[in-house]
C-alpha positions as CSV (number, residue, x, y, z in Angstrom):
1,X,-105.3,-31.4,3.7
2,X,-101.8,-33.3,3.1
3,X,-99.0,-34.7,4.8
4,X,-96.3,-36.7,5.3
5,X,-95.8,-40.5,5.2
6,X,-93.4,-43.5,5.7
7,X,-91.8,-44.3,2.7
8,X,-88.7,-45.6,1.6
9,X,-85.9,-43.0,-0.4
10,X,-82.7,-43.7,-2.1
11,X,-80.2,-40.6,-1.9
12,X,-80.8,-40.6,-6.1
13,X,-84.7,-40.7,-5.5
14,X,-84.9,-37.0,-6.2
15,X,-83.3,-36.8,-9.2
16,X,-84.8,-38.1,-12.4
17,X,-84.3,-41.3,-14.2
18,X,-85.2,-43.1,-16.9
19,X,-88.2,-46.1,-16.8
20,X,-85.4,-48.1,-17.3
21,X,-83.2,-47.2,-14.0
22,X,-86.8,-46.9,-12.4
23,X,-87.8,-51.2,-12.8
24,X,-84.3,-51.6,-11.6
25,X,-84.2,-50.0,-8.8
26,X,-84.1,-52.1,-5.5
27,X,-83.8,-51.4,-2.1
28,X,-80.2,-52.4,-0.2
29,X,-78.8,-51.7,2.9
30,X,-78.6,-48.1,2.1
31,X,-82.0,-47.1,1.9
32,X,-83.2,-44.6,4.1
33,X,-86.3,-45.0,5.8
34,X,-88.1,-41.5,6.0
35,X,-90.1,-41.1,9.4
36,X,-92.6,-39.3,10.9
37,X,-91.8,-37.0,14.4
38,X,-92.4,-39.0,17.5
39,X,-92.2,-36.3,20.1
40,X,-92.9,-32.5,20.0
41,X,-91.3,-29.5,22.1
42,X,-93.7,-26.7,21.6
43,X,-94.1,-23.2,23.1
44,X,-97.5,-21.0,22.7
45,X,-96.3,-17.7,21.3
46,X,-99.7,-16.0,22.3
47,X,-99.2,-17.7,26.0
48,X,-95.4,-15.7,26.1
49,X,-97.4,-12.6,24.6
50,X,-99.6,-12.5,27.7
51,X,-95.6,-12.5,29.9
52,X,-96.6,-16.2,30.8
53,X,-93.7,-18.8,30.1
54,X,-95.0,-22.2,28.9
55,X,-93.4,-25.5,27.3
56,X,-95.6,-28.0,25.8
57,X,-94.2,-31.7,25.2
58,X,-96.6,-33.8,23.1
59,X,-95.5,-37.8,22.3
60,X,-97.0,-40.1,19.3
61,X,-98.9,-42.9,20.5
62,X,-100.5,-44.3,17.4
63,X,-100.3,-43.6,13.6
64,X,-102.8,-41.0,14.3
65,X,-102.8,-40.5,18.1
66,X,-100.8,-38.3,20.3
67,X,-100.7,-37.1,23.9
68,X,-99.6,-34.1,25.5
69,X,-98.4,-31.9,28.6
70,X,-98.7,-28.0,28.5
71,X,-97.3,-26.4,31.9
72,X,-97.6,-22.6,31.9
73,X,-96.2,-20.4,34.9
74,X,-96.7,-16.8,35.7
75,X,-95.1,-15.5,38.4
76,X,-96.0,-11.6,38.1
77,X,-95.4,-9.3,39.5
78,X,-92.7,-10.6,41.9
79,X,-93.3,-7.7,43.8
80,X,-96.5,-8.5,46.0
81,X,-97.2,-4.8,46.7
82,X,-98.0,-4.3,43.0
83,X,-101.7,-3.4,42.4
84,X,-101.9,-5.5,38.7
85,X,-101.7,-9.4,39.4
86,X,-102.1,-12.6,37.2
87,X,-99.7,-15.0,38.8
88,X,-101.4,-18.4,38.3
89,X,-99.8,-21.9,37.4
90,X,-101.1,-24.1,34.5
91,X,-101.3,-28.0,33.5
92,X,-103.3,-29.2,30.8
93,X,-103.5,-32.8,29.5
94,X,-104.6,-32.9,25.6
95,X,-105.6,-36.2,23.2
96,X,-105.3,-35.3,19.7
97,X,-106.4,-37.5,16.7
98,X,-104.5,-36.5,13.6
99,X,-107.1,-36.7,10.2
100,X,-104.0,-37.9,8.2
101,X,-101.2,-38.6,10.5
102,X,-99.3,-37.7,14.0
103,X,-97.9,-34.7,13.8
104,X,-99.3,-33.6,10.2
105,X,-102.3,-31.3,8.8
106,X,-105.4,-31.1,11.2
107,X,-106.5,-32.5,14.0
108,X,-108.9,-32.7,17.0
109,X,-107.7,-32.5,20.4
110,X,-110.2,-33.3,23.7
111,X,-108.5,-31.9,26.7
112,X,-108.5,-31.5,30.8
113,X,-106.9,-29.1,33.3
114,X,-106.1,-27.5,36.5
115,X,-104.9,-24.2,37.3
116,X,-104.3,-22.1,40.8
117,X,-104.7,-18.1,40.3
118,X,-104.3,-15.0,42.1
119,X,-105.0,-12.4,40.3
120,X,-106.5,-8.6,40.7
121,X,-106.8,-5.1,38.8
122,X,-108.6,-6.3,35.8
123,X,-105.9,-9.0,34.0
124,X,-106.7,-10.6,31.2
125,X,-108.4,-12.9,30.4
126,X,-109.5,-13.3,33.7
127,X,-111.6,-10.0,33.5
128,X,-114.0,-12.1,31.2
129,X,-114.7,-14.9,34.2
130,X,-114.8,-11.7,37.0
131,X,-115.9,-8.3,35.8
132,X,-115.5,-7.2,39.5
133,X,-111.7,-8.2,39.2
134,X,-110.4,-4.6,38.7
135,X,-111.9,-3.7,42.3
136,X,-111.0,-6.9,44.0
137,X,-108.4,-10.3,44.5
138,X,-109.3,-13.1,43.5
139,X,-107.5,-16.3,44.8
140,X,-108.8,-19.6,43.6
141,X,-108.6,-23.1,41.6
142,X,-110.0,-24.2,38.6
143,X,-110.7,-27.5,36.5
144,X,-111.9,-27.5,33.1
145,X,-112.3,-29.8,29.7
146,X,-113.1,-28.8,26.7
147,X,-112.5,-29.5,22.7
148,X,-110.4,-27.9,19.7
149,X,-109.3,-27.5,16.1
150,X,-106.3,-27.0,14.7
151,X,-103.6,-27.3,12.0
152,X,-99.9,-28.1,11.7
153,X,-97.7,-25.9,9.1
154,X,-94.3,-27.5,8.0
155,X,-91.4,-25.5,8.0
156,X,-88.3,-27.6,7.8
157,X,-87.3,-31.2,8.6
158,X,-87.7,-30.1,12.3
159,X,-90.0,-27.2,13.1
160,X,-93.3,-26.5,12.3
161,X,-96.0,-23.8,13.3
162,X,-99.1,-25.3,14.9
163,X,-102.7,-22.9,15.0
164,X,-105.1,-24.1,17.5
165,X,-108.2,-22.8,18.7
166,X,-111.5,-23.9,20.7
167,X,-113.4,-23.6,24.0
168,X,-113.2,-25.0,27.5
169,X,-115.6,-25.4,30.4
170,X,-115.0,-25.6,33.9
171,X,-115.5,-25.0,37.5
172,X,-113.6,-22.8,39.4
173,X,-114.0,-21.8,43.7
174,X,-112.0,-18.9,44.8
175,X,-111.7,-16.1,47.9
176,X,-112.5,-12.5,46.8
177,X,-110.5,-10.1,48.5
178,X,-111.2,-6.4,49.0
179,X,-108.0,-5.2,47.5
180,X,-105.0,-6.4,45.8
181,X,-102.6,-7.0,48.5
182,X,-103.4,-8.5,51.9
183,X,-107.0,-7.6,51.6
184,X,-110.1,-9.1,54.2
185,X,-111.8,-12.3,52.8
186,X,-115.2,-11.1,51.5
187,X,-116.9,-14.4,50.4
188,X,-115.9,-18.0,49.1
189,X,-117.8,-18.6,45.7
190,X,-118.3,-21.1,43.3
191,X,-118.6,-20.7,40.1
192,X,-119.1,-22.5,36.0
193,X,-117.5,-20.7,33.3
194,X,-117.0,-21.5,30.0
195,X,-113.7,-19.3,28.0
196,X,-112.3,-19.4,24.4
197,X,-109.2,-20.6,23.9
198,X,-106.3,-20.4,21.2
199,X,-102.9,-21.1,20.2
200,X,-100.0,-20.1,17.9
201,X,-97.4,-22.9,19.1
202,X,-93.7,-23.1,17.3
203,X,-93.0,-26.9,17.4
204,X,-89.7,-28.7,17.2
205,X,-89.9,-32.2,16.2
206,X,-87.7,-35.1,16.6
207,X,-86.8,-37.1,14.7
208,X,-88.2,-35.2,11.6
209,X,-88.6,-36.3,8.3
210,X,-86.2,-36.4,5.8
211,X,-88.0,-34.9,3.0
212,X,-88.1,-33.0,-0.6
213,X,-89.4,-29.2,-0.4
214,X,-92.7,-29.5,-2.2
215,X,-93.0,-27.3,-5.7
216,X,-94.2,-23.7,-5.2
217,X,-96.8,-24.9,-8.6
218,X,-98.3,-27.6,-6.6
219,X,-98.5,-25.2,-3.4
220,X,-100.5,-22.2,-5.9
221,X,-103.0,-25.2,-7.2
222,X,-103.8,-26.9,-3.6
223,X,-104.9,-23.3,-2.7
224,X,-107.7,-23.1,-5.4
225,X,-110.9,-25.0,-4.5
226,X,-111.0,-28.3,-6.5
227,X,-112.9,-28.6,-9.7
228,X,-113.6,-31.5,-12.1
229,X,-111.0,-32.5,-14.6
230,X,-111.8,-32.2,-18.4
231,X,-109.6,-34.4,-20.3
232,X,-106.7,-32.4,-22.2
233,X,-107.4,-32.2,-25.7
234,X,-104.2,-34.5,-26.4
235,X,-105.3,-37.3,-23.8
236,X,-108.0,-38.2,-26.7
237,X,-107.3,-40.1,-29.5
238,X,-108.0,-38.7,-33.2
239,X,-111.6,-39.2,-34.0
240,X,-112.2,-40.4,-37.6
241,X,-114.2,-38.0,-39.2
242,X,-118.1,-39.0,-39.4
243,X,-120.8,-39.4,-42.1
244,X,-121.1,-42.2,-45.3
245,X,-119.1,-42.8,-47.8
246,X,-118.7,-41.0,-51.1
247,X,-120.1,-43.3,-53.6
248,X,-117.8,-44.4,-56.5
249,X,-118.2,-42.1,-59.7
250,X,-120.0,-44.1,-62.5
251,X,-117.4,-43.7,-65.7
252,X,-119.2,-41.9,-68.0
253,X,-119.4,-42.1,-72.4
254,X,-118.1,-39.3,-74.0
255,X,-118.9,-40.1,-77.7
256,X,-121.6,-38.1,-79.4
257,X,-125.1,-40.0,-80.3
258,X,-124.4,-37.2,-83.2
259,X,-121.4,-38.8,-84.3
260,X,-121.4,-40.9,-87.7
261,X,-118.5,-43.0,-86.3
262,X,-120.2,-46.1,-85.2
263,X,-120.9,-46.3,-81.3
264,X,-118.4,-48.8,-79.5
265,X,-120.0,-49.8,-76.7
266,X,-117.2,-49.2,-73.4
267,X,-116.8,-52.5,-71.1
268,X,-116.1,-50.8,-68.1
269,X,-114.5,-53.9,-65.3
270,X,-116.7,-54.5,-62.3
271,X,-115.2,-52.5,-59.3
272,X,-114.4,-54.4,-56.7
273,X,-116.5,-54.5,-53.3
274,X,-114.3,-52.9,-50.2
275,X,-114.9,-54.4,-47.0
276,X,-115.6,-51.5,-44.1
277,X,-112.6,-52.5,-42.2
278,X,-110.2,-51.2,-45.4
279,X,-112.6,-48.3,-46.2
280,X,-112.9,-47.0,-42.4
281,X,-109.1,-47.7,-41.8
282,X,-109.8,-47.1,-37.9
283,X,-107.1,-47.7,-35.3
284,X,-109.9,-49.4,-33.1
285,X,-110.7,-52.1,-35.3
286,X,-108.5,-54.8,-35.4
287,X,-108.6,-58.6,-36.5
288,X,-109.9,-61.4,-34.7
289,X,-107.0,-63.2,-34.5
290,X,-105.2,-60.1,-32.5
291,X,-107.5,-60.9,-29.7
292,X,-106.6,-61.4,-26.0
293,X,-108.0,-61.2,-23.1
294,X,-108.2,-58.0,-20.7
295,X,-105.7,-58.2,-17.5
296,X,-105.0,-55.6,-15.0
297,X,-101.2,-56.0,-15.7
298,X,-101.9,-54.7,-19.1
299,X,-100.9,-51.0,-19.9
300,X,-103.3,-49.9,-22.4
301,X,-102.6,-46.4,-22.4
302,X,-99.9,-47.2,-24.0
303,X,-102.0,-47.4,-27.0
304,X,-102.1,-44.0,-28.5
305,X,-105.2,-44.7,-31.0
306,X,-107.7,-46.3,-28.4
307,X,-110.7,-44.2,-27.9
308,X,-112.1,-42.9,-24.3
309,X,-115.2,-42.0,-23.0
310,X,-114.9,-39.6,-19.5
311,X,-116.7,-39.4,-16.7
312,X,-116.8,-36.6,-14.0
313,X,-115.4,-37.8,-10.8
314,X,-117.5,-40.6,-8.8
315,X,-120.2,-40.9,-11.8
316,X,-120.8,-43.6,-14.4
317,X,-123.7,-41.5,-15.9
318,X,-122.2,-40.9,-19.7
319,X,-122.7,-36.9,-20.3
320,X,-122.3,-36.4,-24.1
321,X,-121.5,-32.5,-23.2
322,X,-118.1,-33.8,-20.9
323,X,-114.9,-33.3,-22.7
324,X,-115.5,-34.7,-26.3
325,X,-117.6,-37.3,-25.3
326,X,-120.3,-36.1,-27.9
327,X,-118.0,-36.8,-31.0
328,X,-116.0,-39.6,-29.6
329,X,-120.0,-41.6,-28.9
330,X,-120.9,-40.9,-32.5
331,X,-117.4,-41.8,-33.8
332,X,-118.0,-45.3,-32.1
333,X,-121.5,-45.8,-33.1
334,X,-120.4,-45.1,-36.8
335,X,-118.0,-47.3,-37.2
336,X,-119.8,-50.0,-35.4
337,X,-122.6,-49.3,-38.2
338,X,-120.5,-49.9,-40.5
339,X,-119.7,-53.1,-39.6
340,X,-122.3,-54.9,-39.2
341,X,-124.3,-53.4,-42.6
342,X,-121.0,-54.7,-44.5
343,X,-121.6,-58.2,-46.1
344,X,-117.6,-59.2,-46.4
345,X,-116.7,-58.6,-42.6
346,X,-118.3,-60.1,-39.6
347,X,-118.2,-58.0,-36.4
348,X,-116.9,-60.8,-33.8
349,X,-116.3,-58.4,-30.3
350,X,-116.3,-55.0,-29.0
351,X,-114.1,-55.5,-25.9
352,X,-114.9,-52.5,-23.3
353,X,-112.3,-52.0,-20.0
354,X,-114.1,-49.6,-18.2
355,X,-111.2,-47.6,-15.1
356,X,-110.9,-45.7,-12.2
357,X,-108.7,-43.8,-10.1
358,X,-107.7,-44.4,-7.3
359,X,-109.5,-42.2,-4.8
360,X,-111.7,-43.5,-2.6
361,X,-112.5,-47.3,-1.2
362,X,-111.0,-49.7,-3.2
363,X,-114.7,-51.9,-3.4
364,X,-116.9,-48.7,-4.4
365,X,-114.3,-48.0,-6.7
366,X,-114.1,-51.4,-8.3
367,X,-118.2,-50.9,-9.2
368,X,-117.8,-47.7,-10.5
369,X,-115.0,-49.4,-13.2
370,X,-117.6,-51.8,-14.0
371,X,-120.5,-49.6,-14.5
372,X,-118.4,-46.9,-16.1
373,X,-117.9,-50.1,-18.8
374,X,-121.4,-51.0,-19.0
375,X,-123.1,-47.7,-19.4
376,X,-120.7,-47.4,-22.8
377,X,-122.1,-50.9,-23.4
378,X,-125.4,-49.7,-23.1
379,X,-125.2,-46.5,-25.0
380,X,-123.9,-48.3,-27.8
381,X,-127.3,-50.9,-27.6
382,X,-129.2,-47.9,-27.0
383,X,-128.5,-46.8,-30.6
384,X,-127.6,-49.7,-33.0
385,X,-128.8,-53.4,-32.1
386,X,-125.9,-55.1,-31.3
387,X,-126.6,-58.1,-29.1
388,X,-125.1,-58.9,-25.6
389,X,-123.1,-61.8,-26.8
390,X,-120.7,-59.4,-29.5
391,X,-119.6,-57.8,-26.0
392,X,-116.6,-58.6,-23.6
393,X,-117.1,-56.0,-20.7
394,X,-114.6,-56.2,-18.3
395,X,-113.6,-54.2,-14.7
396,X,-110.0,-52.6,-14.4
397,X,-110.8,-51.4,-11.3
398,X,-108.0,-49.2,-9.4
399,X,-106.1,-48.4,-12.9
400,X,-103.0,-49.0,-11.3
401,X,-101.1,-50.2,-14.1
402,X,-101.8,-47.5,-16.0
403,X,-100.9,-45.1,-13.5
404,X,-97.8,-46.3,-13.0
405,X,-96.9,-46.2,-16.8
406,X,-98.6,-42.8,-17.1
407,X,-95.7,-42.0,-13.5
408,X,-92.8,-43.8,-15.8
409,X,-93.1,-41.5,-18.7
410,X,-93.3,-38.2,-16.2
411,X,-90.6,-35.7,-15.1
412,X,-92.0,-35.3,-12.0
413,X,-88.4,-35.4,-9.7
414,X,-90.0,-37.8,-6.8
415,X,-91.2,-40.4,-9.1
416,X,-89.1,-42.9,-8.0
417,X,-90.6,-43.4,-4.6
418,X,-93.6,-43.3,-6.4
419,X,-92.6,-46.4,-8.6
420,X,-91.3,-47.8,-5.2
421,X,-94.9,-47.4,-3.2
422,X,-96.5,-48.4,-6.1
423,X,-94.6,-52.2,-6.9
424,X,-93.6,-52.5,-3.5
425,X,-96.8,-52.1,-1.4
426,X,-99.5,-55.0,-2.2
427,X,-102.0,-53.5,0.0
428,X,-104.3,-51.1,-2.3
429,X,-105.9,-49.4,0.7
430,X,-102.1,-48.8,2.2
431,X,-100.9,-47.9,-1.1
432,X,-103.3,-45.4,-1.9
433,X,-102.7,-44.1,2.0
434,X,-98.9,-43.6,1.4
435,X,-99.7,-42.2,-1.8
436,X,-102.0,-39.3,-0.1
437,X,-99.0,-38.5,2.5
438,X,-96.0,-39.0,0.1
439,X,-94.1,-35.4,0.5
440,X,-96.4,-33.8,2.5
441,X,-99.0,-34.2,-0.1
442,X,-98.0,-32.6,-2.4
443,X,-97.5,-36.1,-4.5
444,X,-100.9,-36.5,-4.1
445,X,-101.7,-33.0,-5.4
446,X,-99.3,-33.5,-8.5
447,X,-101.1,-37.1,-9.4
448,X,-104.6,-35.5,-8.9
449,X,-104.0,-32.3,-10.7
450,X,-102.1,-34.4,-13.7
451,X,-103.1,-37.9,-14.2
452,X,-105.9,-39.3,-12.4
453,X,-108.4,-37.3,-14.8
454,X,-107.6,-39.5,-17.7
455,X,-108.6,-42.8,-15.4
456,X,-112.0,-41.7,-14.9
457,X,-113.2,-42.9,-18.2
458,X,-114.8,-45.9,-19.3
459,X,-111.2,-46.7,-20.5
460,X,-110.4,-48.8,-23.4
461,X,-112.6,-50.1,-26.9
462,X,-110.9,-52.5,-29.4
463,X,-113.9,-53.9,-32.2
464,X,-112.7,-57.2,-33.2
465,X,-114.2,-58.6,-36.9
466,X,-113.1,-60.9,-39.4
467,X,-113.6,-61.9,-43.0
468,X,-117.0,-63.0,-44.1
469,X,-117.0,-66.4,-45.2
C-alpha cells in the first residue's frame, strides 16, 4: 500500500553522491517540483467488452479527495427490427477518498446514478434484474447508489490501470412489452434491485509525475507479508566475552627441601592491583570526564562499539530470546559487576538513549523511546543493585538523526531527496508522510526492509567511572 508524493528532485537526484555533495546540496531555481495527477481520462475495458462506449473524467479535489463523471452509451443494435437489444445510456457521479493520496493505491468510492434502458432477448446484465427479459421489452429508468473498492496500478508517468469493484442499489420503473419490436404495453412496474458491479479502467493522467522506476528487489519484498526484523548479525557490536577473571599465578620455589645448599628465601614484589576499567578494556566504558549530555542532533550510530538491546516492532517488553539480546544483557550486567566490586574505580553513570523509528504517531512513538530506555534501566536494577541516581535515561524519540546518517552512508540511488525530505521538512508528521509516498513507496519499502530495524532498540549505553580516590 504505497504511492507517490510531492517532493522536490534535482535532475542529479538519481544518481549517487557522496555525504559530502549530499549536506551541500540546495535547491535553486532549477529544481523541479514532482507532482501528483490532477485530472484523469479513463475508459472501463470491461464496459467496451459488453460493445458499450464509455469515458470517465475524474478531477482532484483535495490531497485525498477526487470526483468523477462516467457517461456510458449503447446504442445497439441500430437496426430496431433486431430481436437482441441493450441500448441504454449511462451517468454516474462517484466520490473517492484515496487511503494515501489522489490518484495512488486504494481507495473508497460512494456513488449515484441514472440510466434509461430498452432492452429485450435476454442481454446481460440485465437478465439478472428481469429473468423474463428473453420473452419480453423492457423500457425503463433507473436510479441507484451504492459503494466500492478499488486500486490504482502505475504504469508510466501518465497511465495507470485502475481495478474496481462493489455493489449498487436502486430503483428502477419500466413498460414490459410483449415482444422486442413494437410490442403492446403489458404492465408498468416498479421495482428495487440491488447488482454487482466492477471495473478494469485504463487511466491517463495529467500532469503525471516525474518519477524514478522503483527496483524490481523492493517490488519481490513488498509482495511477501511483513515479518519482524531481527537485527543483522553485523548491526551488533562485539560482545566481550563473559565470566571472571583468571587469577594471577602465585610464583612458585623450585629449590629442593632435600638440597644441602642453604634455602634462600625468594622476595617475590607485590603485584600490582588492576583497576576493572584496564582489565575489562570495554569499548562501553569510558572516563568521566568524556561525558556529555544526550541530544537528538547526535549521531550515535556512528559509534561502532556501543551496545544495543532490540525490541520487536511497537514493544518495549525486553525478550532475551530476540536477536542477541541474551548475550548482549549478560555482557552489560558483567561488566557493570565489575565495576562496582572494584575498590580503585568508582562507577559515576550509565547513560541509556532508548530509539524508535519512525512509524506511527510521533507522541506514541516518543513513549515507546522512553520506555524502550527504562525497561533496560530496569533489567539492569533487576539483577545488580545499582541505584536510580548512577542513571541518566534519556528519550531519542523519532531516531531521526540516526536515520539520516544511517541514509548518508547508503547506495540507495534516491537518497538524495531523501536527505532533502529529511532537513528540509520540520514537520515530523509531514516528513514521515512524504517519506511513505516518496517513489511510489517503494522509499518506504527500501527504509523499512533496511534500516528502521536497527532503531527499534533501546539504542545507546556508555558506563561512565573514574578513579577511586
Amino acid at each position: 500500500m504505497y504511492c507517490s508524493a510531492d517532493v522536490e528532485k534535482t535532475e542529479s537526484a538519481a544518481e549517487v553522491v557522496s555525504p559530502s555533495e549530499v549536506s551541500d546540496t540546495v535547491p535553486t531555481e532549477e529544481t523541479k517540483k514532482l507532482r501528483t495527477p490532477v485530472f484523469a481520462m479513463k475508459n472501463n475495458l470491461l464496459y467496451d467488452a459488453m460493445l458499450t462506449p464509455n469515458l470517465t473524467f475524474e478531477v482532484k479535489l483535495a490531497k485525498r479527495w477526487t470526483l468523477q463523471v462516467e457517461g456510458g452509451f449503447n446504442p445497439f443494435p441500430l437496426d430496431d427490427t433486431k430481436d437482441h437489444k441493450w441500448r441504454h445510456f449511462l451517468v454516474d457521479l462517484e466520490a473517492k477518498y484515496w487511503f494515501c493520496e489522489a490518484f495512488h493505491r486504494d481507495f473508497i468510492g460512494v456513488n449515484v446514478a441514472y440510466s434509461h434502458y430498452n432492452v429485450a432477448k435476454g442481454a446481460y446484465p440485465i437478465g439478472w434484474l428481469y429473468p423474463a427479459v428473453k420473452d419480453y421489452r423492457f423500457q425503463g429508468d433507473a436510479v441507484m447508489a451504492g459503494v466500492s473498492y478499488g486500486w490504482s496500478f502505475p504504469v508510466s508517468k501518465h497511465v495507470a490501470f485502475e481495478l474496481e469493484a462493489g455493489v449498487d442499489a436502486g430503483y428502477t420503473w419500466y413498460g414490459k412489452y410483449e415482444c422486442p419490436h413494437c410490442g403492446a404495453l403489458l404492465a408498468q412496474e416498479r421495482k428495487w434491485f440491488a447488482v454487482p458491479k466492477a471495473g478494469v479502467n485504463i487511466s491517463i493522467l495529467l500532469p503525471a509525475e516525474e518519477r524514478e522506476d522503483c527496483p524490481c528487489k523492493y517490488q519481490k519484498e513488498e509482495e511477501l507479508p511483513e515479518k519482524e526484523e531481527t537485527p543483522a548479525e553485523d548491526t551488533i557490536s562485539p560482545i566481550l566475552p563473559i565470566g571472571p577473571v583468571s587469577p594471577i599465578a602465585e610464583p612458585v620455589d623450585t629449590v629442593s627441601a632435600a638440597s644441602d645448599v642453604p634455602v634462600v628465601p625468594v622476595v617475590v614484589p607485590p603485584v600490582p592491583a588492576v583497576p576493572a576499567y584496564e582489565r575489562l578494556n570495554s569499548p562501553i566504558l569510558a572516563s568521566y570526564s568524556e561525558y556529555k549530555p544526550y541530544s537528538t542532533s547526535d549521531v550515535l550510530s556512528k559509534d561502532s562499539t556501543a551496545l544495543f538491546i532490540y525490541f520487536p516492532t511497537d514493544s518495549f517488553v525486553i525478550d532475551r530470546s530476540f536477536g542477541r539480546n541474551g548475550i548482549v544483557l549478560d555482557s552489560i550486567v558483567y561488566l557493570v559487576s565489575e565495576l562496582m566490586k572494584d575498590s580503585l574505580t568508582e562507577m559515576k553513570m550509565i547513560q541509556i538513549v532508548g530509539f524508535a523509528s519512525f512509524d506511527g504517531p510521533l507522541k506514541r512513538n516518543i513513549r515507546l523511546a522512553q520506555n524502550r530506555a527504562k525497561a533496560l534501566k530496569d533489567y539492569i536494577q533487576t539483577n545488580l543493585n545499582v541505584p536510580d541516581s548512577l542513571f541518566e535515561v534519556n528519550s531519542g524519540g523519532e531516531a531521526w538523526s540516526e536515520l539520516e546518517w544511517a541514509v548518508e552512508q547508503s547506495d540507495y540511488k534516491l537518497k538524495n531527496q531523501i536527505l532533502r525530505i529529511i532537513r528540509e521538512e520540520k514537520d515530523l508528521n509531514e516528513r514521515e508522510r512524504r517519506l511513505r509516498q516518496h517513489n511510489y513507496g517503494w522509499t518506504y519499502v527500501f527504509l523499512r526492509d533496511q534500516l528502521l530495524a536497527r532503531y527499534r532498540n533501546a539504542g545507546y549505553i556508555k558506563v561512565y567511572f573514574d578513579k577511586a580516590k
